[in-house]
N, C-alpha and C positions, 0 to 999 in steps of 0.2 A: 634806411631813414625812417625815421617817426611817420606816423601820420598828422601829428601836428606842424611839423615840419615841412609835410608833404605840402598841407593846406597853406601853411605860408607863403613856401615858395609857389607853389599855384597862384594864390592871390596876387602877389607881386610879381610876378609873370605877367598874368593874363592882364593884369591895367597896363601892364607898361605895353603889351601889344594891341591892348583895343587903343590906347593914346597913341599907337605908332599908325595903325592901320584906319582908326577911326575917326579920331583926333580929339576921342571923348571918349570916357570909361559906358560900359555896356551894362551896369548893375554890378552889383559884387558878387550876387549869385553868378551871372555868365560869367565873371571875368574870372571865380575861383575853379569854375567849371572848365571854362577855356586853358587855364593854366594849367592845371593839373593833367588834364587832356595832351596840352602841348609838352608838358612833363615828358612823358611817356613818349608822344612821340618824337621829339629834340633829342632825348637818350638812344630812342632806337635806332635814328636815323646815323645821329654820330657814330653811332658802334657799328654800324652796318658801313661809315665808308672808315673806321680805323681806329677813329678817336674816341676819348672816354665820354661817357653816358653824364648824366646826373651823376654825382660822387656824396655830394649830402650839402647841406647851406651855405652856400660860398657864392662867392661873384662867376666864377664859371658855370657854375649848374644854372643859376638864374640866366645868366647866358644862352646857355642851352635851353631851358624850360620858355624861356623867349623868344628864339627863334622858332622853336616847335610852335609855339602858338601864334606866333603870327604867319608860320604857312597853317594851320590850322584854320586860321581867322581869315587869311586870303581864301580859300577854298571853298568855306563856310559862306563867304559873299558871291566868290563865283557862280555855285552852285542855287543862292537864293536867289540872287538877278535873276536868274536864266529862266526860271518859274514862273518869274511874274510877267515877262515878255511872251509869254505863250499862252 
């Protein structure tokens, strides 16, 4: 895939999981940040139990690249809560 490509689906990823986990977009910088992040990791995890990765811009990958970021994004709060309680 492109990198323009990349950025897109990143972008549109990461809003639809900061809206899923948030209930509100995080800035376009985190959420292009967060998407692409979850890119990578939605791909790797699918391929690791069987299924295809990111394949290029379709309703699947953004699938993928959304679940990756919103366990991304669940982790990401996990781990800040826990900081600020200590």
């Amino acid at each position: 895939m492109s990198i323009l490509a990349w950025i897109v689906l990143g972008l549109v990823a990461g809003f639809i999981a900061s809206m899923l986990v948030n209930h509100r977009g995080s800035g376009m910088i985190r959420d292009l940040l967060l998407g692409v992040v979850g890119a990578f990791l939605g791909g790797f995890l699918f391929t690791r139990f069987g299924a295809a990765g990111v394949t290029g811009l379709n309703v699947y990958s953004l699938l993928v690249a959304t679940l990756g970021a919103v366990a991304l994004l669940v982790l990401f709060h996990a781990f800040s809560r826990r900081r600020r309680l200590f």
